[in-house]
Every structure is written in C-alpha cells, then in structure tokens.
VMD Tcl script that builds the backbone (N, CA, C; Angstrom):
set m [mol new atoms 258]
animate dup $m
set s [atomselect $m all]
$s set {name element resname resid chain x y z} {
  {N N UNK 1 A 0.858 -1.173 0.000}
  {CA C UNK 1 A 0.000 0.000 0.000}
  {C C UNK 1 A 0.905 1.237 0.000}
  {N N UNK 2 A 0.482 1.926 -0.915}
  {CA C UNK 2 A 1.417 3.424 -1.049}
  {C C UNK 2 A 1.224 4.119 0.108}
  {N N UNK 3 A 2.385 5.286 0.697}
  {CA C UNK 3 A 1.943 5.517 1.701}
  {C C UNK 3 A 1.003 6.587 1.744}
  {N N UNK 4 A 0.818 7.401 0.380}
  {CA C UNK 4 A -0.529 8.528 0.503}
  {C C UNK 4 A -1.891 7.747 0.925}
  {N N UNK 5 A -2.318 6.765 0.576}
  {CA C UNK 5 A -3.258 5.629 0.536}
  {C C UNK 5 A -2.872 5.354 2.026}
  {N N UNK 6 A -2.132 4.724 2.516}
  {CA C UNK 6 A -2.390 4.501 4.511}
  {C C UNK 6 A -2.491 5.690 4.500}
  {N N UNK 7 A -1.994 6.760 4.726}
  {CA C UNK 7 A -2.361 8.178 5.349}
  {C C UNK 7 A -3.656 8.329 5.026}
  {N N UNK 8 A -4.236 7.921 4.484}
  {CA C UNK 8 A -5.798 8.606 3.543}
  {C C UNK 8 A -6.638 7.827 4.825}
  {N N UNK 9 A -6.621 6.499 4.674}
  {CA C UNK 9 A -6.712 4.921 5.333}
  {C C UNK 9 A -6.994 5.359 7.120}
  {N N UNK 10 A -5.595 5.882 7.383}
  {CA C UNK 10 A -5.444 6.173 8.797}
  {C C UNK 10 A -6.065 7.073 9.555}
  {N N UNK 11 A -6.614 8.326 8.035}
  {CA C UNK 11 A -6.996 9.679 8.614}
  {C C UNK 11 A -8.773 9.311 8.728}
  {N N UNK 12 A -9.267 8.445 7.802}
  {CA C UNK 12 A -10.526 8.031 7.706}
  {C C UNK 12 A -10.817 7.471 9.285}
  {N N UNK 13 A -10.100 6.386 9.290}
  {CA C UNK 13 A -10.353 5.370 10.758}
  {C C UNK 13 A -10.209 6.260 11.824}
  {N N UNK 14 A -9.465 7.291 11.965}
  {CA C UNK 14 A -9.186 8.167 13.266}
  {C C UNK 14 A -10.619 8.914 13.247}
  {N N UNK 15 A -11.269 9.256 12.045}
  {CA C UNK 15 A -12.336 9.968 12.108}
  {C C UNK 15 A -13.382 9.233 12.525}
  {N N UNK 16 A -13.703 8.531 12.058}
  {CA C UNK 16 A -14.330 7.221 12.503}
  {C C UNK 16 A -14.734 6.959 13.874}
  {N N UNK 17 A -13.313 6.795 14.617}
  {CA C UNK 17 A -12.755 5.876 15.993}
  {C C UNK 17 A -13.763 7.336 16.586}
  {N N UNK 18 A -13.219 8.879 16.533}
  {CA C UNK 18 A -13.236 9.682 17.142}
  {C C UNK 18 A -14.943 10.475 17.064}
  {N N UNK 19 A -15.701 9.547 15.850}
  {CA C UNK 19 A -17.198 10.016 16.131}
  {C C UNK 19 A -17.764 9.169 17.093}
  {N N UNK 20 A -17.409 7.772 16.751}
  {CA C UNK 20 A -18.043 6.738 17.713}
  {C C UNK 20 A -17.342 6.991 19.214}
  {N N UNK 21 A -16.341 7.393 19.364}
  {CA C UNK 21 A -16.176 8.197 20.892}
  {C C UNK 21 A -16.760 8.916 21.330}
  {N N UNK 22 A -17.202 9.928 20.328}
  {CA C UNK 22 A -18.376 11.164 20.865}
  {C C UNK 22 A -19.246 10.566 21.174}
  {N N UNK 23 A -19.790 10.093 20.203}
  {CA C UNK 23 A -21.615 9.125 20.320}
  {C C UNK 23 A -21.378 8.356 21.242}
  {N N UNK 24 A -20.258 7.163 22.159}
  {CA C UNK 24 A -20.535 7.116 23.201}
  {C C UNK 24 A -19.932 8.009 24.409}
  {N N UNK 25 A -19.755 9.005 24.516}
  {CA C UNK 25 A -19.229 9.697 25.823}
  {C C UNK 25 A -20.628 10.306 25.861}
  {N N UNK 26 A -21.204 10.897 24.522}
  {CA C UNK 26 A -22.701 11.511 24.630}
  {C C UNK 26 A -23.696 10.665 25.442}
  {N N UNK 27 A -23.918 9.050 25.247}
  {CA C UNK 27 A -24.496 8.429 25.599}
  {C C UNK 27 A -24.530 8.170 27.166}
  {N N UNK 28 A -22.924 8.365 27.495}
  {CA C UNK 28 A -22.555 7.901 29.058}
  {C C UNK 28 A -23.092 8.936 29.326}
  {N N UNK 29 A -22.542 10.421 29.543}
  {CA C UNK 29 A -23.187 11.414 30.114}
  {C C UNK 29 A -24.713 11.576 30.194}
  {N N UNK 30 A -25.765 10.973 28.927}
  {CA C UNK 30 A -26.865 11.028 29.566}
  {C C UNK 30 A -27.312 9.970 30.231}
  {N N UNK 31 A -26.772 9.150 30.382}
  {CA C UNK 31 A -27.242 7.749 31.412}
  {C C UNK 31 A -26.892 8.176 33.089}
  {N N UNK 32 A -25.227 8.947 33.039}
  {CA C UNK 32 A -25.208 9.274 34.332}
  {C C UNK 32 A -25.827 10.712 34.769}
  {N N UNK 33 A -26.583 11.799 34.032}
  {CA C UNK 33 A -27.003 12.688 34.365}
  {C C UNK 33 A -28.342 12.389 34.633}
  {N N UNK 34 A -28.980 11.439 34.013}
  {CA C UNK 34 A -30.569 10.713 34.230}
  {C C UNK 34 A -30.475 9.871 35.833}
  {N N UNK 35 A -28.774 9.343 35.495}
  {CA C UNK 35 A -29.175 8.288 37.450}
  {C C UNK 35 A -29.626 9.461 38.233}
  {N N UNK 36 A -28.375 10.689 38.172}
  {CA C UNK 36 A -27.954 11.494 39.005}
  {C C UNK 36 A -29.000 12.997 39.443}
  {N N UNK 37 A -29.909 12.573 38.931}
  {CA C UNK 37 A -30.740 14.126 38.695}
  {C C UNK 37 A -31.925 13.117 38.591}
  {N N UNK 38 A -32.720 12.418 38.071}
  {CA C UNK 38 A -33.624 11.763 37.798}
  {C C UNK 38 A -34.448 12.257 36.307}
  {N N UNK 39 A -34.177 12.992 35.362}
  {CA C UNK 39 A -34.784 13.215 34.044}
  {C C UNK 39 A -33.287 13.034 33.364}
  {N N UNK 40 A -33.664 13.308 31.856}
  {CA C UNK 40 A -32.558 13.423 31.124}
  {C C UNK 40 A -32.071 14.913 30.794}
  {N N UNK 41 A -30.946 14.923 30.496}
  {CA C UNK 41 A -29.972 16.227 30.744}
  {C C UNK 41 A -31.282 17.463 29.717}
  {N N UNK 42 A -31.425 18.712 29.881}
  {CA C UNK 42 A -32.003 19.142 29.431}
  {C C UNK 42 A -31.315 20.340 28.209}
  {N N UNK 43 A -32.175 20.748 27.474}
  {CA C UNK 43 A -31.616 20.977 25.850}
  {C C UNK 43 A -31.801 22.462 25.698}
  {N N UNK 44 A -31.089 23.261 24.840}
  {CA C UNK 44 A -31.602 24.398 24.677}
  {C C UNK 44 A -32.744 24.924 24.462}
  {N N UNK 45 A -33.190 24.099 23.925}
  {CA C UNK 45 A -34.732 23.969 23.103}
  {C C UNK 45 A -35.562 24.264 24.567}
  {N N UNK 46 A -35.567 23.849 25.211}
  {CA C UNK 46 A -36.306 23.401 27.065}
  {C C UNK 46 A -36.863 24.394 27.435}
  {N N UNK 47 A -37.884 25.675 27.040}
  {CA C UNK 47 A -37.994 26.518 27.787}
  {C C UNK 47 A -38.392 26.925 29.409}
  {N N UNK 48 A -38.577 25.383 29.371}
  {CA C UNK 48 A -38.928 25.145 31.144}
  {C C UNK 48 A -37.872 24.611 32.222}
  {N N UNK 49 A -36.657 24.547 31.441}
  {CA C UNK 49 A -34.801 24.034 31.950}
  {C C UNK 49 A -34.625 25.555 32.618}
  {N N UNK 50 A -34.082 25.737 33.889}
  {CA C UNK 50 A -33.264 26.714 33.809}
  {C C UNK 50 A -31.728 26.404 33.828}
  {N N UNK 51 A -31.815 28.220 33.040}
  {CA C UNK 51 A -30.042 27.932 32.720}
  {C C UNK 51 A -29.215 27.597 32.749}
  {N N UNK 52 A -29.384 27.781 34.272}
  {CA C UNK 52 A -28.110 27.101 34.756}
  {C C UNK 52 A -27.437 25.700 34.151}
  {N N UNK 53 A -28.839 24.836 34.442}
  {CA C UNK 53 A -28.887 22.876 34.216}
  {C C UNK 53 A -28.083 23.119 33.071}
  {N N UNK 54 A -28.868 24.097 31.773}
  {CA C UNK 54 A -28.747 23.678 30.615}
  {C C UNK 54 A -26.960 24.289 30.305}
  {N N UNK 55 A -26.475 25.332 30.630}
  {CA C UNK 55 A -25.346 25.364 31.035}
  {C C UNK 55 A -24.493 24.592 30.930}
  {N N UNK 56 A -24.704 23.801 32.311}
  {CA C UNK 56 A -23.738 22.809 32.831}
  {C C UNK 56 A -23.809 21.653 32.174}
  {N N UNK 57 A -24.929 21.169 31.304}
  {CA C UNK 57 A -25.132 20.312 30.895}
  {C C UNK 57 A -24.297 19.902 29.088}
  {N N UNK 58 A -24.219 21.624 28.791}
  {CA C UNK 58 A -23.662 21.810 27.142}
  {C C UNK 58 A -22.498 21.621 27.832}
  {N N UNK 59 A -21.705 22.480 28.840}
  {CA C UNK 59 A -20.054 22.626 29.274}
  {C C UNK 59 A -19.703 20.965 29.237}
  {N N UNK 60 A -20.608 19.872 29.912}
  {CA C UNK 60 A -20.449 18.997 30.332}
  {C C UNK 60 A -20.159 18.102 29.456}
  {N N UNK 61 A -20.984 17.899 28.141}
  {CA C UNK 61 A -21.395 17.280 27.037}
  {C C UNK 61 A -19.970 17.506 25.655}
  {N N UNK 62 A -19.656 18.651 25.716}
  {CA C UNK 62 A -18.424 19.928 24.796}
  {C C UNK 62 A -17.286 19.071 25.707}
  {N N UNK 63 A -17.316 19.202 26.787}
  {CA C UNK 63 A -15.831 18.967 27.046}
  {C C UNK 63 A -15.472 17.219 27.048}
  {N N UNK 64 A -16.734 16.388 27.331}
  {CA C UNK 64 A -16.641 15.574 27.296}
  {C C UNK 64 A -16.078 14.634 26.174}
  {N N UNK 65 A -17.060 14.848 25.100}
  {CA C UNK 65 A -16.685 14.844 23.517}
  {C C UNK 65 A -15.511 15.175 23.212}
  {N N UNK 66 A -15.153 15.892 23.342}
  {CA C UNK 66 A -14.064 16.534 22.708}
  {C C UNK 66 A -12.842 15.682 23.469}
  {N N UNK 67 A -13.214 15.648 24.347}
  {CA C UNK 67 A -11.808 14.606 24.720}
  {C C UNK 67 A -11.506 13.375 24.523}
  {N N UNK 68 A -13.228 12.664 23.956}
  {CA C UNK 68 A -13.518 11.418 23.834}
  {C C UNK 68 A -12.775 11.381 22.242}
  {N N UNK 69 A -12.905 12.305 21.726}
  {CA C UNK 69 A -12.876 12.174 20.050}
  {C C UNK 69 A -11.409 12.587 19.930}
  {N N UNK 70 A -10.830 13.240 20.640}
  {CA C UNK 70 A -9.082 13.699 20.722}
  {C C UNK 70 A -8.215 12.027 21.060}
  {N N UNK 71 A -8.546 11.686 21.904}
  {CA C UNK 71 A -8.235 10.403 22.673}
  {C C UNK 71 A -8.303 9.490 21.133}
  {N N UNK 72 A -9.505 9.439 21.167}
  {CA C UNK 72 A -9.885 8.233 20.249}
  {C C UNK 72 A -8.776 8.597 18.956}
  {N N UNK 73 A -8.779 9.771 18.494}
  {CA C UNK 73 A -8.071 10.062 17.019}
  {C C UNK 73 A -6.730 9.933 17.148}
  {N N UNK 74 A -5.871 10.458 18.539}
  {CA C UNK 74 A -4.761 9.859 18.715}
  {C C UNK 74 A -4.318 8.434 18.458}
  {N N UNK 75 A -5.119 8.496 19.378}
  {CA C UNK 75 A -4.434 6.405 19.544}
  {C C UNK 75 A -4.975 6.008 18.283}
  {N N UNK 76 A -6.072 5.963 17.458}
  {CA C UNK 76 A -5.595 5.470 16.230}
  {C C UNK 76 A -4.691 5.736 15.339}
  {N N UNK 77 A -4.100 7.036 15.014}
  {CA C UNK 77 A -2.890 7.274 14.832}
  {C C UNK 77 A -1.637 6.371 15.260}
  {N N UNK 78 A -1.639 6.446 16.653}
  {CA C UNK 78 A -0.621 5.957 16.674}
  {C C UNK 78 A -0.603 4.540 16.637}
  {N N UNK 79 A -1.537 3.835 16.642}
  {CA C UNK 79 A -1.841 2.340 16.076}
  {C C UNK 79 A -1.817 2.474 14.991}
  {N N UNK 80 A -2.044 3.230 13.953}
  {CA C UNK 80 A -1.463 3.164 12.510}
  {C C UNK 80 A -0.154 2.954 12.400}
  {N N UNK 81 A 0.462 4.556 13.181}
  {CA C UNK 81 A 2.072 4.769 13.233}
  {C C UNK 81 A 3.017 3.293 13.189}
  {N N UNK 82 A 2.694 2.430 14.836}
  {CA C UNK 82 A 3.424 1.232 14.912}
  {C C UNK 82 A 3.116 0.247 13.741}
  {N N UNK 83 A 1.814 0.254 13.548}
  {CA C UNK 83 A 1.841 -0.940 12.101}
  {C C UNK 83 A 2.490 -1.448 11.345}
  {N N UNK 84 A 2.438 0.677 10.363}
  {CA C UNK 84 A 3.029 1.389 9.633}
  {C C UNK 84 A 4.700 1.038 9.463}
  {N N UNK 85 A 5.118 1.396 11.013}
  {CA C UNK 85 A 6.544 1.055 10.725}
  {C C UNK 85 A 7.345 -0.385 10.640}
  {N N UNK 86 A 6.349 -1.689 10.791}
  {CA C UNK 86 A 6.806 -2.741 11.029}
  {C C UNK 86 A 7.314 -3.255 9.563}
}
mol reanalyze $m
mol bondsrecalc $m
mol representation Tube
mol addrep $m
C-alpha cells in the first residue's frame, strides 16, 4: 500500500474511531445525568430548563466529547504509526 493511501486509510479510521467516541461519551453522560438528577440532561430547546442545568449540561457534554474524540483520534494514529513502521 502506497503511503498517501495509509495516510488517507489512517486519517478516515481516526475519524471514525473519534465520532463513535463522541456518540458514546454523549451516551454515558446522559445515562449518568438521568441516574444522578432523575430526568434526562435538558436541551436548549427546554424553555422550562433553567439555565443554569442547561449550562452545565452543554459545558459537560463539549468537554466531554471533545476529549472522547481527541483520545480516540490519537491512539488510532498511533496504532497506525506502529503498524506502519513494522
């Protein structure tokens, strides 16, 4: 395999790895904000949420993701990387 083709290969799967990280860190956070509160996390849309919830709930959701999908895109990288160099 040429190496523009793995790079293409590697950059796809990291994207990949790093949505299905979001979609589940999204998922965990509303399972533990539903134990922890008793409804599910509430939405902008909510005009009956106050702010605050909904707030803490985007900060919560943003930072979560984002680390889930950083994480995830790394390490497939670098599980390409070692492959790559064998």
């Amino acid at each position: 395999m040429s190496e523009q083709r793995s790079t293409v290969l590697v950059r796809l799967v990291g994207v990949g790895a790093g949505l299905l990280a979001g979609w589940l860190a999204q998922r965990l956070l509303d399972s533990v904000w539903e134990r922890a509160s008793g409804h599910t996390p509430p939405t902008a849309d909510d005009p009956e949420a106050p702010l605050v919830e909904v707030a803490a709930a985007v900060a919560l959701t943003g930072a979560l993701v984002a680390i889930a999908r950083v994480v995830a895109s790394r390490s497939t990288t670098r599980l390409a990387a070692s492959r790559l160099a064998r």
